[in-house]
N, CA, C and O of each residue as an XYZ file, in Angstrom:
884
protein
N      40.362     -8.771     24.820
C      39.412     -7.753     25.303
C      40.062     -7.016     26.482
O      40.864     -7.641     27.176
N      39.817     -5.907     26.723
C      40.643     -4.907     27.360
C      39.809     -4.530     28.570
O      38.634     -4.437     28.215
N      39.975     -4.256     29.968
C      39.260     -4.421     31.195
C      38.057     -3.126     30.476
O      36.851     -3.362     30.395
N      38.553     -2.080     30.113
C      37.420     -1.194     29.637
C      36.023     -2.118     29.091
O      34.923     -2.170     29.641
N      36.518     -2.889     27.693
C      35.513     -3.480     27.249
C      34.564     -4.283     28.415
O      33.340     -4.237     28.295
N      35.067     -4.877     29.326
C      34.770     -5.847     29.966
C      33.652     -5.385     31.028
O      32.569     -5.856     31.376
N      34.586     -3.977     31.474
C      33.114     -3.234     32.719
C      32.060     -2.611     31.429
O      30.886     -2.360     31.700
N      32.419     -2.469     30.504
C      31.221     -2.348     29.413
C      30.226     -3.311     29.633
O      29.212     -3.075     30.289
N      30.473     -4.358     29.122
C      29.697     -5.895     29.305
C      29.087     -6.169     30.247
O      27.976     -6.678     30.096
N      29.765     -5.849     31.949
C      29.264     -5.867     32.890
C      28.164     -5.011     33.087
O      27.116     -5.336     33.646
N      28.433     -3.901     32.610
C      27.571     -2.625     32.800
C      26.293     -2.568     32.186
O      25.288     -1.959     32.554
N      26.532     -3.506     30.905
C      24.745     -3.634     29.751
C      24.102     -5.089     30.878
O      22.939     -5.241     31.252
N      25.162     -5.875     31.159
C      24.209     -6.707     31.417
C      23.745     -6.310     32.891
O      22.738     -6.944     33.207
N      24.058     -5.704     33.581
C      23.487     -5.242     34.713
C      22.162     -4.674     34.882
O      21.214     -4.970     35.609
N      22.462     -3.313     33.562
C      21.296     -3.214     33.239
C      20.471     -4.004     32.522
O      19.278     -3.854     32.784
N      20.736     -4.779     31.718
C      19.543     -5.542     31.110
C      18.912     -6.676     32.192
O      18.031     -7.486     31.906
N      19.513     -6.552     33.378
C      19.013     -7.703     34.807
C      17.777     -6.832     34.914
O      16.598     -7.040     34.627
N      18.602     -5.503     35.557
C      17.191     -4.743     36.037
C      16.461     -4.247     35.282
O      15.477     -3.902     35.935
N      16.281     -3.874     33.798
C      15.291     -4.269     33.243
C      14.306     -5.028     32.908
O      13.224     -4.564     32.547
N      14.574     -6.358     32.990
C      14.121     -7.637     33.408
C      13.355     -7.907     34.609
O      12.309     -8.557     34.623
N      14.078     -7.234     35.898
C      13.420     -7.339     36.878
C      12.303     -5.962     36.900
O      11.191     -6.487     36.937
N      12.193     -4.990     36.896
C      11.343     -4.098     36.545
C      10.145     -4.378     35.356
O       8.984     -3.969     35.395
N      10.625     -4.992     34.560
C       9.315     -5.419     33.498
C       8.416     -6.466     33.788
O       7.239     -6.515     33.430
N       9.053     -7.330     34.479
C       8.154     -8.850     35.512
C       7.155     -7.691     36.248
O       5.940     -7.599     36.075
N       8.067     -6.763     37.187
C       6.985     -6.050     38.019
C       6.151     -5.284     37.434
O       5.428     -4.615     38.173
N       6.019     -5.167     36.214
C       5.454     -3.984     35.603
C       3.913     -5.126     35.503
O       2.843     -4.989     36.095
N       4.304     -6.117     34.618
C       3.391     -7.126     34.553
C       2.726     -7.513     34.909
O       1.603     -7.640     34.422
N       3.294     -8.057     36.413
C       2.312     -8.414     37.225
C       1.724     -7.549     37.493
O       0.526     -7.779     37.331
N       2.046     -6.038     38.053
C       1.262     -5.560     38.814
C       0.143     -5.298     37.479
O      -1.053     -5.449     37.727
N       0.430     -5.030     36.525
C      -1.113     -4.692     35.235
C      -2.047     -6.160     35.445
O      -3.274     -6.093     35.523
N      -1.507     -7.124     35.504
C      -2.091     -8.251     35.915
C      -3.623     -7.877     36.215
O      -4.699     -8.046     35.642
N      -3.024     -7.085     37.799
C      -3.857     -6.867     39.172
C      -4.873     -5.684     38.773
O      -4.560     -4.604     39.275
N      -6.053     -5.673     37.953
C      -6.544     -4.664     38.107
C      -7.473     -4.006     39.251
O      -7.891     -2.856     39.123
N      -7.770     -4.799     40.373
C      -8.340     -3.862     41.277
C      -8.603     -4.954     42.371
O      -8.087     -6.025     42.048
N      -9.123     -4.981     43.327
C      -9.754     -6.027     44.238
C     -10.845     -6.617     44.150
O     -11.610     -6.179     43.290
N     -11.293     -7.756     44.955
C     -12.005     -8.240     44.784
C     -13.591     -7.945     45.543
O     -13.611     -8.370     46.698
N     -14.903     -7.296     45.085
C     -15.994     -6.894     45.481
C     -15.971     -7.503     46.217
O     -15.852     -8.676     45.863
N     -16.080     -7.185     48.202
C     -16.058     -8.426     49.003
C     -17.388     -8.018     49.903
O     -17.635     -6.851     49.600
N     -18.206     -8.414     50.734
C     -19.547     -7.879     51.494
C     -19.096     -8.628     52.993
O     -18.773     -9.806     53.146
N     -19.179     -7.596     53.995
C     -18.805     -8.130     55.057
C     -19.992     -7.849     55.940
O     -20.230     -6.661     56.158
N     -20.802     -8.794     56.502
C     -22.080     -8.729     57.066
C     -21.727     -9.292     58.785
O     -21.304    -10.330     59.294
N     -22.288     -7.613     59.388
C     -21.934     -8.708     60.611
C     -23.317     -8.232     61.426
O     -23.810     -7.108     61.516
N     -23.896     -9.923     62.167
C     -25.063     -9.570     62.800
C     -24.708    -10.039     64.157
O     -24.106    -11.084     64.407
N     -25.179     -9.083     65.089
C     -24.797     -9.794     66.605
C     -23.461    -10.449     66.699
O     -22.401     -9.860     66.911
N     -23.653    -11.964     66.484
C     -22.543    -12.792     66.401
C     -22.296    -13.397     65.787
O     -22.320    -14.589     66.095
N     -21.841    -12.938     64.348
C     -21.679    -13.565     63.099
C     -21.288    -12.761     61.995
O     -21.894    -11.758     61.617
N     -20.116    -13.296     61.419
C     -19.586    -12.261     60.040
C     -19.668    -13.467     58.819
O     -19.572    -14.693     58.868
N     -19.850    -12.681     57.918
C     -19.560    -13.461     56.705
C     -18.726    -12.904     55.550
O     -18.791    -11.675     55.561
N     -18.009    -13.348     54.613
C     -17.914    -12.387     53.537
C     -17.836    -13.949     51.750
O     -17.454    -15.104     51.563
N     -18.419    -12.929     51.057
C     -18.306    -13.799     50.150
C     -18.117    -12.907     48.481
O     -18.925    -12.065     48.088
N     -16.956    -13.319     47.754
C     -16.685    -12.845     46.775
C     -17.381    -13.409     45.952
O     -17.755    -14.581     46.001
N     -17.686    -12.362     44.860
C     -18.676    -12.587     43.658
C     -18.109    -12.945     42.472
O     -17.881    -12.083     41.623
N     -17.772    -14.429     42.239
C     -17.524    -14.342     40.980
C     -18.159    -15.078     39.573
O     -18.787    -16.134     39.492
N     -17.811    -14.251     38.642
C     -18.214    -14.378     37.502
C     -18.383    -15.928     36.567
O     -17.247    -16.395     36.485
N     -19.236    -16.709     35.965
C     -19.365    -17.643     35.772
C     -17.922    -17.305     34.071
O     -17.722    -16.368     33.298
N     -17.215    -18.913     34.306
C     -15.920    -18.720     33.065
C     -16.851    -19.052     31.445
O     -18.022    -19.420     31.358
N     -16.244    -18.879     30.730
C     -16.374    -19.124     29.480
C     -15.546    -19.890     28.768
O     -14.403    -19.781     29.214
N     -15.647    -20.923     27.474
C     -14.506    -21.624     26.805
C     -14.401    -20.993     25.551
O     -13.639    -21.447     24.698
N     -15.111    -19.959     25.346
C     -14.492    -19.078     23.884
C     -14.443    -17.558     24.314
O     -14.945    -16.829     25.169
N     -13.669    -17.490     23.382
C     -13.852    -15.366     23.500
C     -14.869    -14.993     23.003
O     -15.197    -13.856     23.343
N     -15.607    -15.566     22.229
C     -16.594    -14.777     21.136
C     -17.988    -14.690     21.633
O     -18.898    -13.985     21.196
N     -18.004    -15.789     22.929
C     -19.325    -15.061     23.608
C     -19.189    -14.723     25.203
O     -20.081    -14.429     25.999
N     -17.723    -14.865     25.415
C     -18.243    -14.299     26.735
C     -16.574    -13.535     27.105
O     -15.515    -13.996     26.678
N     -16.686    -12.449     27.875
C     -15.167    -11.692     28.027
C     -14.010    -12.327     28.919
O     -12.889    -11.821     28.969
N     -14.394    -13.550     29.665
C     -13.998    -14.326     30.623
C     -13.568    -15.919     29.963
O     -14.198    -16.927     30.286
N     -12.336    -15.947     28.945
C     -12.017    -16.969     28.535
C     -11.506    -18.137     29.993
O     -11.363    -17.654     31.116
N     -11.294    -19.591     29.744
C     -10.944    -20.619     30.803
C      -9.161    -20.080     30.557
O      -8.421    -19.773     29.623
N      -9.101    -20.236     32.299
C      -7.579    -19.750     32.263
C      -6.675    -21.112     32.229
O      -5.445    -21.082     32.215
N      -7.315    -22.102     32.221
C      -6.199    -23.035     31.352
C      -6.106    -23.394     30.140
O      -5.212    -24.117     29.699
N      -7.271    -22.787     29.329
C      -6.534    -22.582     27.777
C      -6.155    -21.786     27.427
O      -5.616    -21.792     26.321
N      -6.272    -20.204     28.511
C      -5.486    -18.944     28.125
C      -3.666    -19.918     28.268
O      -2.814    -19.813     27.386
N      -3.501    -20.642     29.358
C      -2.416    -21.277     30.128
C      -1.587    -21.609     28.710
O      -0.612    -21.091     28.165
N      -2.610    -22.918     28.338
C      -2.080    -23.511     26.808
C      -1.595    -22.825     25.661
O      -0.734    -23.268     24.901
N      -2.208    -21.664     25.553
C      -1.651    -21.128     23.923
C      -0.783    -19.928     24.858
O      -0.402    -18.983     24.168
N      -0.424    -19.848     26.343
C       0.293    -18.984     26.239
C       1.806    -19.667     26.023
O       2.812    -19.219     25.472
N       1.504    -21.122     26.784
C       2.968    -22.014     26.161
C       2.996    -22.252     24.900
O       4.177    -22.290     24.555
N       2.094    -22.488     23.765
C       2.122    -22.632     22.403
C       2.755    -21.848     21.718
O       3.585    -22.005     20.823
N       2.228    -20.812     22.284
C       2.975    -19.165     21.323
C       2.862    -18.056     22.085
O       1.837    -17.378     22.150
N       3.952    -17.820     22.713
C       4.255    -16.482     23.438
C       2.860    -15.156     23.119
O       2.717    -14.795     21.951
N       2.261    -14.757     23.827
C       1.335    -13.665     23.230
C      -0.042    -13.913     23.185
O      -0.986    -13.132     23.301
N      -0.001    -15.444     22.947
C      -1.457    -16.105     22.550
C      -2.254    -15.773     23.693
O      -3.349    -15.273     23.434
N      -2.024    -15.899     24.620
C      -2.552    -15.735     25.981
C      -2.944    -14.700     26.162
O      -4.145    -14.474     26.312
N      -1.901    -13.676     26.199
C      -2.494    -11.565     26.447
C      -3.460    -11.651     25.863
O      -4.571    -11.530     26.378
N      -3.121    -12.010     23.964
C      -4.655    -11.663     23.336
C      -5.960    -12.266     23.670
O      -6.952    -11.586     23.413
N      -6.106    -13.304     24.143
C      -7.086    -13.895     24.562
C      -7.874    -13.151     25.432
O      -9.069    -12.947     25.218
N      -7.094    -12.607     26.693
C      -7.045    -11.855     27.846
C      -7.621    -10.387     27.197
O      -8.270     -9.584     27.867
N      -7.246    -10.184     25.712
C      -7.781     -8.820     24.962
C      -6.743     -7.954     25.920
O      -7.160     -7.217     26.813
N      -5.480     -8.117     25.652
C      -4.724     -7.787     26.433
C      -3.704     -7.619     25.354
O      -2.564     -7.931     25.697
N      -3.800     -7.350     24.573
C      -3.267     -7.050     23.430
C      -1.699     -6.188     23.701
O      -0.616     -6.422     23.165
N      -1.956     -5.415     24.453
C      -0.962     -4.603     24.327
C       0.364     -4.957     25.285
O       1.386     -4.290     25.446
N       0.058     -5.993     25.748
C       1.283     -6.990     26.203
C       2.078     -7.401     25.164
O       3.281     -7.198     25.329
N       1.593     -8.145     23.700
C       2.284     -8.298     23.395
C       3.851     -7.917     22.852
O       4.751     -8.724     22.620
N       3.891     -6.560     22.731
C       5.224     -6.116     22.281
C       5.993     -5.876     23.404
O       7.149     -5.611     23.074
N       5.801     -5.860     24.699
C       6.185     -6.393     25.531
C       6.536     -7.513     25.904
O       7.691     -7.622     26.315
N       5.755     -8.574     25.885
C       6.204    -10.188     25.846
C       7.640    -10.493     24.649
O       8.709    -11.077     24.826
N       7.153     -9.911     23.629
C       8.186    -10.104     22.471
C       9.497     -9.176     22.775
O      10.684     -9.494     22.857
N       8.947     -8.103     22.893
C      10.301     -7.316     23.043
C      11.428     -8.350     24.532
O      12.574     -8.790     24.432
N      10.750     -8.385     25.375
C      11.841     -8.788     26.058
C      12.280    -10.247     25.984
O      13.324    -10.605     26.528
N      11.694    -10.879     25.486
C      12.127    -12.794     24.817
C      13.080    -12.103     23.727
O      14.275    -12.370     23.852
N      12.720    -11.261     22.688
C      13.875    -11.597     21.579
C      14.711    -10.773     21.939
O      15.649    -10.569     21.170
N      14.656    -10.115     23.073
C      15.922     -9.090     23.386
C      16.759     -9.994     24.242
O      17.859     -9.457     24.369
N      16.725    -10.774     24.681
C      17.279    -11.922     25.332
C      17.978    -12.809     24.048
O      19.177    -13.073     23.958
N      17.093    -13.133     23.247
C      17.512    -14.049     22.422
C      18.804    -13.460     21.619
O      19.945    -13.921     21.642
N      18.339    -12.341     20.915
C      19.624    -11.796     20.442
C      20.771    -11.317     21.066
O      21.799    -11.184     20.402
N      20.726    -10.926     22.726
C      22.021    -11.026     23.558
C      22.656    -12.584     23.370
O      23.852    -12.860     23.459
N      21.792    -13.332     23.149
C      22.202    -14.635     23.663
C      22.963    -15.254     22.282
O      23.744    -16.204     22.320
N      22.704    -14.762     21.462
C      23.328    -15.230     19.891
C      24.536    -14.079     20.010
O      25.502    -14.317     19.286
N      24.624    -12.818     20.853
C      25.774    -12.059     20.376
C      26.576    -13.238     21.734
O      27.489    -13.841     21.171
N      26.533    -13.412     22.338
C      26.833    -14.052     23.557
C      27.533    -15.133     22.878
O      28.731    -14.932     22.679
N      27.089    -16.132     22.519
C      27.123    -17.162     21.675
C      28.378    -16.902     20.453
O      29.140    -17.829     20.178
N      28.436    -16.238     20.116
C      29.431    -15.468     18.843
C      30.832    -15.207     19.717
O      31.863    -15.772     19.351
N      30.831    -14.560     20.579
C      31.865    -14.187     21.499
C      32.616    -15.441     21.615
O      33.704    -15.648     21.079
N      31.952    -16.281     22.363
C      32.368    -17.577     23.489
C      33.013    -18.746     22.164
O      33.979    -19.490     22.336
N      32.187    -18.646     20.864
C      33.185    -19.502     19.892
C      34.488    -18.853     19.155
O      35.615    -19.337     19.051
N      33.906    -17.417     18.601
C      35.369    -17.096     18.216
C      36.808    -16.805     19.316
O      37.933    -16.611     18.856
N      36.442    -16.826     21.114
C      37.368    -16.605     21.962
C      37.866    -17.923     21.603
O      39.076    -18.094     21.455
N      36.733    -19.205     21.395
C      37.133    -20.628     21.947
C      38.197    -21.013     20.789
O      39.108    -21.762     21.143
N      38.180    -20.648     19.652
C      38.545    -20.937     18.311
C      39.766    -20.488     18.756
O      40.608    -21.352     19.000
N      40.091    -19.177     18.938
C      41.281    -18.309     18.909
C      42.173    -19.056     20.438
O      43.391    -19.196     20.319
N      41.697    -19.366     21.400
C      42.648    -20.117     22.693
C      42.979    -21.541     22.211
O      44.008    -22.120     22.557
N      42.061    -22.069     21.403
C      42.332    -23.634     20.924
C      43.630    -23.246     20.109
O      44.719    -23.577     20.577
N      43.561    -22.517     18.836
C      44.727    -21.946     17.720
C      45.644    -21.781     18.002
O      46.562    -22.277     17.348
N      45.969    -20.776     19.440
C      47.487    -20.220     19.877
C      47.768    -20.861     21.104
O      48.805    -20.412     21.593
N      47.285    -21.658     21.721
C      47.688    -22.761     22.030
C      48.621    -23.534     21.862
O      48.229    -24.548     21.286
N      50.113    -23.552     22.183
C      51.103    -24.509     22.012
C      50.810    -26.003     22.434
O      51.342    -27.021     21.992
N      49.684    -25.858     23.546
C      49.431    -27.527     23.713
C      48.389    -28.522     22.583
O      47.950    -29.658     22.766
N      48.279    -27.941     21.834
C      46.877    -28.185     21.401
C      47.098    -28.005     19.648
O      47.404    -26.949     19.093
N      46.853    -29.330     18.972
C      47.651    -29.478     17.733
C      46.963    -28.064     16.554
O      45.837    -27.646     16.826
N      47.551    -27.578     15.592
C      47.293    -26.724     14.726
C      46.363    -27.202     13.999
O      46.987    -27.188     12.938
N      45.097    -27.725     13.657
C      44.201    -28.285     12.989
C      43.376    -27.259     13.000
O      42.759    -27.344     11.938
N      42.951    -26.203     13.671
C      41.517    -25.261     13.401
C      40.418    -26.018     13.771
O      39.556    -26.267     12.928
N      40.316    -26.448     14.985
C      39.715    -27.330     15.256
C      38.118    -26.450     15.383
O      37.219    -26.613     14.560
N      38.067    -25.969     16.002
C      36.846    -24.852     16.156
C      36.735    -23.866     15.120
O      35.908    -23.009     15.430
N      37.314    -23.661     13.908
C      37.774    -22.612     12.972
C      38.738    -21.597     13.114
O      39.385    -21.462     14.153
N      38.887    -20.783     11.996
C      40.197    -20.088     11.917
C      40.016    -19.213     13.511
O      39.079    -19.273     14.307
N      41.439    -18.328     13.593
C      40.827    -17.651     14.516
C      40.640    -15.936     14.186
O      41.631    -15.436     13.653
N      39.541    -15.051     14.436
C      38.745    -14.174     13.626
C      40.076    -13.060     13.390
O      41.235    -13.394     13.638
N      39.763    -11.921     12.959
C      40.707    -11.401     12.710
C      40.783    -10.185     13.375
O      41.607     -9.403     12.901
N      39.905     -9.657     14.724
C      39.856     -9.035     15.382
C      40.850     -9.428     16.738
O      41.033     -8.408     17.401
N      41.374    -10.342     17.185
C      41.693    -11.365     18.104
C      43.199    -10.970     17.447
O      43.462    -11.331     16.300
N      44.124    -10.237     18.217
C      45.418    -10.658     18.122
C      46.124    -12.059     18.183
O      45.682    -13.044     18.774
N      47.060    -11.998     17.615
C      47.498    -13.302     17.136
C      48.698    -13.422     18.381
O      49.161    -14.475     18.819
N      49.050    -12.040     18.810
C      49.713    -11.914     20.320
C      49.202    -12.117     21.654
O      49.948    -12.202     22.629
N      47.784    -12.207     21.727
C      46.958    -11.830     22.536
C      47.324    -13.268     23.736
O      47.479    -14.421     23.336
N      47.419    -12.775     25.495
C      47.853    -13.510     25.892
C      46.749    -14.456     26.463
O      45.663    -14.260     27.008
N      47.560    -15.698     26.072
C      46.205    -17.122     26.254
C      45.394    -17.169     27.782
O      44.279    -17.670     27.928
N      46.003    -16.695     28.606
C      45.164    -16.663     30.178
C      44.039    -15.363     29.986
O      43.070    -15.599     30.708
N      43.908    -14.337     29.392
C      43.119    -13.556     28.373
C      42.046    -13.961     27.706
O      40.906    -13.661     28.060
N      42.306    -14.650     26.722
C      41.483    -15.743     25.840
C      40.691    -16.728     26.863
O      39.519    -17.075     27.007
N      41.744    -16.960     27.404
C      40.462    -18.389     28.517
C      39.884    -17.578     29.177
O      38.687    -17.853     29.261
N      40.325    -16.210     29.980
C      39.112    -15.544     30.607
C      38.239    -15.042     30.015
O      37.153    -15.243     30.558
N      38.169    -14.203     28.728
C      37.077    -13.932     28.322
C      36.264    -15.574     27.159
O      35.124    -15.444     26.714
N      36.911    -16.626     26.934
C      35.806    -17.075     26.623
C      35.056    -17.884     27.685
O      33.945    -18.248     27.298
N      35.473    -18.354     29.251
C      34.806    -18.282     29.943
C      33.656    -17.236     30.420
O      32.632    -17.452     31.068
N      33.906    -16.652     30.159
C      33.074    -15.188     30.473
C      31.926    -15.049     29.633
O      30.804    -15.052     30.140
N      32.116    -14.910     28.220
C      31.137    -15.573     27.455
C      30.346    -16.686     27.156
O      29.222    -16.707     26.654
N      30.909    -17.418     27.446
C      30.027    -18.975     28.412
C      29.167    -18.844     28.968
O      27.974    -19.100     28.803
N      29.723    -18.429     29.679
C      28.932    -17.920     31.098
C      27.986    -17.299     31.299
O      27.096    -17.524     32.120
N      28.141    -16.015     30.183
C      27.058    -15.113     30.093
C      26.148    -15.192     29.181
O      25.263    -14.340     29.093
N      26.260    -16.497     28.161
C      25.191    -17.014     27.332
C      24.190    -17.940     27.972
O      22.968    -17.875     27.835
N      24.874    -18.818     28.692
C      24.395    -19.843     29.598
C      23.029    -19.146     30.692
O      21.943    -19.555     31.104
N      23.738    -18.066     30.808
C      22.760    -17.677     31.446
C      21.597    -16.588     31.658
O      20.938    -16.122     32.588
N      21.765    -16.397     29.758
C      20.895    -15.649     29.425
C      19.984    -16.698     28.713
O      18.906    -16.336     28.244
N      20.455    -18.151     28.616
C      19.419    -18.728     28.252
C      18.273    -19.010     28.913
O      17.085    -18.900     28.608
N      19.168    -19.613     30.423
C      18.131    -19.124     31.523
C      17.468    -17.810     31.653
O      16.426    -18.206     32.175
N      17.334    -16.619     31.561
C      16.493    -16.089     31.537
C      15.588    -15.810     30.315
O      14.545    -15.160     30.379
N      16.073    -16.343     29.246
C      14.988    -16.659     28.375
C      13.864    -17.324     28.793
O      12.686    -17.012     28.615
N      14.390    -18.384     29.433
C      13.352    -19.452     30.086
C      12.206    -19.034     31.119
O      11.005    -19.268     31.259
N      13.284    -18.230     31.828
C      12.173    -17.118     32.807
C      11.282    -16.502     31.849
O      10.296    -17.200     31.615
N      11.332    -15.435     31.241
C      10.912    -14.779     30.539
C       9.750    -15.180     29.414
O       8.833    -14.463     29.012
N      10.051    -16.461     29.054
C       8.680    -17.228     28.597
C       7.664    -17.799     29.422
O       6.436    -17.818     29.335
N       8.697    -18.381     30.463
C       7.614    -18.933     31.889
C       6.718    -17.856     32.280
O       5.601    -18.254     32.613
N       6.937    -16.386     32.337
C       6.753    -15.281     32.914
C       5.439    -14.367     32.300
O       4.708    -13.575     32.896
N       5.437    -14.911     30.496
C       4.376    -14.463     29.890
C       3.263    -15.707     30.199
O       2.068    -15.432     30.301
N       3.865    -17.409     30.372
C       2.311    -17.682     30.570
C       1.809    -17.767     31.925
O       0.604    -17.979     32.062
N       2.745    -17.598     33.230
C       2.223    -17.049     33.810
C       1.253    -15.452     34.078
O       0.472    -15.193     34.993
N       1.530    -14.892     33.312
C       0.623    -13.618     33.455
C      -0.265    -13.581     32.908
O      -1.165    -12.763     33.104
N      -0.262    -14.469     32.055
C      -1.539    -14.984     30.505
C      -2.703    -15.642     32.114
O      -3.879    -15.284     32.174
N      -2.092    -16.560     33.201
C      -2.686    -17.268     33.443
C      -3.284    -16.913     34.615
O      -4.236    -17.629     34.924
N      -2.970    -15.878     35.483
C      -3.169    -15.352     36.547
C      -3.868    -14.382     36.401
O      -4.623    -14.101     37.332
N      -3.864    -13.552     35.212
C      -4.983    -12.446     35.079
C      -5.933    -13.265     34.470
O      -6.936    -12.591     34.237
N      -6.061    -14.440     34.105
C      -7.159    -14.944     33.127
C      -8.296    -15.495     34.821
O      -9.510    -15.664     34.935
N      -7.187    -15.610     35.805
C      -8.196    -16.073     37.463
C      -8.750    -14.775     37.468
O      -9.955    -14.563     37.326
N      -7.722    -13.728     37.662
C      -8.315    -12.775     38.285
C      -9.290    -11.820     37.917
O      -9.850    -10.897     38.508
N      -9.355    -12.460     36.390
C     -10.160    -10.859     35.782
C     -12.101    -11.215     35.758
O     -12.902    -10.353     35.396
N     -12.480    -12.484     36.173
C     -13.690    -12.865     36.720
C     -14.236    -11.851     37.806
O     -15.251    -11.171     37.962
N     -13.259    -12.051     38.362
C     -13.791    -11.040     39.970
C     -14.904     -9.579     39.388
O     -14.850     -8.846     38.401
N     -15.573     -9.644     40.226
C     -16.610     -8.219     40.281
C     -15.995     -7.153     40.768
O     -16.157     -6.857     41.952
N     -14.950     -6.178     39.693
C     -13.945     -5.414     40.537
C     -14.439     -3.757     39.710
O     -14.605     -3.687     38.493
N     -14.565     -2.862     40.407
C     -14.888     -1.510     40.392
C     -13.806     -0.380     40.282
O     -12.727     -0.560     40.848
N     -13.976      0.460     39.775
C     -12.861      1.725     40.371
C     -13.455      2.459     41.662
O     -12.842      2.923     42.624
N     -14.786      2.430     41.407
C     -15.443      3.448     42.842
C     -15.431      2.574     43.680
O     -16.237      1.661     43.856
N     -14.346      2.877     44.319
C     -14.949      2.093     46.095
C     -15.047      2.930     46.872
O     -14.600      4.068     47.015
N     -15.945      2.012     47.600
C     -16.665      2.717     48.809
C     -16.960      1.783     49.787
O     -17.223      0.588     49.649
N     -16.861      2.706     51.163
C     -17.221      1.998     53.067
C     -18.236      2.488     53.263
O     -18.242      3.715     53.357
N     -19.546      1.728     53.409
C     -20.739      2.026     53.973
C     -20.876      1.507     54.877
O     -20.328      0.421     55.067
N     -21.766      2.166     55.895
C     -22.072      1.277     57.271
C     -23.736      1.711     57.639
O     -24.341      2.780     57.721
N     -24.135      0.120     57.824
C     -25.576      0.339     57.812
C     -25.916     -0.428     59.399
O     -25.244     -1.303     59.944
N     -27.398      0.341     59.987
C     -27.067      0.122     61.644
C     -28.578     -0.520     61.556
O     -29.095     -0.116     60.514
N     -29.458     -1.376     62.286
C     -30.566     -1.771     62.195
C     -31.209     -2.302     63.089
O     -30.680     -3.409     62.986
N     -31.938     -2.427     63.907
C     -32.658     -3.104     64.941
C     -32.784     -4.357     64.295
O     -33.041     -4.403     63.093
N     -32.631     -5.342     64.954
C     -33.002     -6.715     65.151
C     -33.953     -7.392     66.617
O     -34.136     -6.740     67.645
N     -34.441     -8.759     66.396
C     -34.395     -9.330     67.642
C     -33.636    -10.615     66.981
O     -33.450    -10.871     65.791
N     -33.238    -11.381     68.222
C     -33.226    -12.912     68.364
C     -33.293    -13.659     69.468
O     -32.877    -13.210     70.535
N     -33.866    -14.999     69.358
C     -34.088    -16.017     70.166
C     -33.593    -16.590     71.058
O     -32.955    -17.611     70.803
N     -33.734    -16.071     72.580
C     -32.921    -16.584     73.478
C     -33.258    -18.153     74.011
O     -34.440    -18.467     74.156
N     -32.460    -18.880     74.225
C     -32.328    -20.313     74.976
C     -34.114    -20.486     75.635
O     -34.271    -21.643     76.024
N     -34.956    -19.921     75.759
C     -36.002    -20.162     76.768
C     -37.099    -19.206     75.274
O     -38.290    -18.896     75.246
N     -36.350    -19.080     74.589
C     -37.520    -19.092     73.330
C     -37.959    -17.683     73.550
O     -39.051    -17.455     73.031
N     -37.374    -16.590     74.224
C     -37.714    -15.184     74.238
C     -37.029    -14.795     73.513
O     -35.923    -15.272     73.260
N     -37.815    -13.287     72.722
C     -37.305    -12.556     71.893
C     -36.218    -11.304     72.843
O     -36.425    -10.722     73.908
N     -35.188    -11.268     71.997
C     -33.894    -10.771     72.821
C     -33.460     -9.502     71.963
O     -33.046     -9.757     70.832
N     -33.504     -8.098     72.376
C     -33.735     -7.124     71.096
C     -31.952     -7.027     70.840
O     -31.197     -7.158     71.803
N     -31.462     -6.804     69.544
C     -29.927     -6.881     68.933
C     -30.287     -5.613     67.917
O     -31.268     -5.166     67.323
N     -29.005     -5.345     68.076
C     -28.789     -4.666     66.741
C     -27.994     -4.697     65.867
O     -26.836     -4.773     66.278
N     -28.165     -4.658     64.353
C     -27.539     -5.216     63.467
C     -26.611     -4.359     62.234
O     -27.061     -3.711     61.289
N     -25.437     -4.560     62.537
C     -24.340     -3.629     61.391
C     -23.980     -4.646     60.546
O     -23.689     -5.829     60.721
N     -24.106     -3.537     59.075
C     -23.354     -4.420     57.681
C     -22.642     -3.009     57.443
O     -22.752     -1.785     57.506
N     -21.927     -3.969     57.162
C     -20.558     -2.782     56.505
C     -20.441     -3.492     55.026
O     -20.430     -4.700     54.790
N     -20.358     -2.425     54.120
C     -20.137     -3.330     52.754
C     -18.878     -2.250     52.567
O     -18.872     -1.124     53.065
N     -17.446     -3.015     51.470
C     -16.694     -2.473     50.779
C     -16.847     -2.399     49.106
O     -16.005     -1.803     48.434
């Protein structure tokens, strides 16, 4: 392989990193559809706030709020299972597209690293003529110099190895999102928001049991 080819290789997989890293973010952030309805009450001397949430469900078919640890389960069972649950459907060719786009780097990856390994074992003067790994392919000069061969099938090693790892990410990554929007999508969340502020006379009870006049602000978001 010729340094051209090589900043080639470098150059897809660079980009296919930051694709990777851009599609996690894409994810999560769809995850996140809005905040959480929060009420912030403050009287005299005292705030409260308390989020509203939605009671869960254990099926889809009667309620829109499936349990997010069996969204969790079928998103490890089967890649996808989870979005749809979530009625999130349109993750999936997303989830898939980037697992088997991994997978099939990882089989061209894989292809590289045996026919280099085949072809450095073959022309090898140390290393008996048996074809031990198979012939060697016929793209692979038969001149080609062996410190060459060991660098690029290290290289391909290398770069399978660790596209398996991000396979691994990349599945971890769908049931995490299966499982985090399945928390978050309970919440009582709006597109119209709005800051109101409401002002009110009060009294309260001073130490000696007199009425003590206050006044009272709620702010809701």
């Amino acid at each position: 392989m010729n340094i051209t080819q090589m900043m080639t290789l470098n150059g897809f997989l660079t980009y296919l990193t930051r694709s990777i890293s851009l599609a996690c973010v894409i994810v999560i952030l769809c995850s996140v559809k809005g905040f959480s309805q929060q009420t912030l009450n403050y009287s005299s001397v005292s705030f409260s706030a308390e989020p509203t949430r939605l009671p869960l469900a254990d099926t889809l078919d009667g309620d829109i709020y499936p349990e997010p640890k069996k969204v969790l389960r079928r998103s490890l069972i089967v890649p996808g299972w989870g979005q749809v649950t979530n009625k999130q459907a349109w993750k999936v060719p997303i989830v898939y597209g980037l697992i088997g786009g991994l997978v099939y780097y990882s089989i061209h990856t894989h292809d590289q690293y045996t026919d280099y390994r085949a072809a450095f074992y073959n022309l090898n003067p140390d290393t008996p003529d048996d074809q031990r790994f198979g012939p060697t392919p016929d793209y692979i000069s038969q001149n080609t110099n062996l410190n060459s061969l060991r660098e690029n099938r290290n290289f391909y090693r290398n770069r399978r190895d660790l596209t398996f790892v991000m396979v691994g990410l990349a599945y971890a990554l769908n049931a995490i999102d299966a499982y985090v929007f399945a928390h978050l999508r309970p919440f009582d969340v709006s597109d119209d928001l709005s800051f109101n502020t409401k002002f009110a006379p009060g009294t309260l009870l001073a130490e000696n049991n007199q009425p003590v006049p206050t006044i009272s602000v709620s702010i809701n978001f």
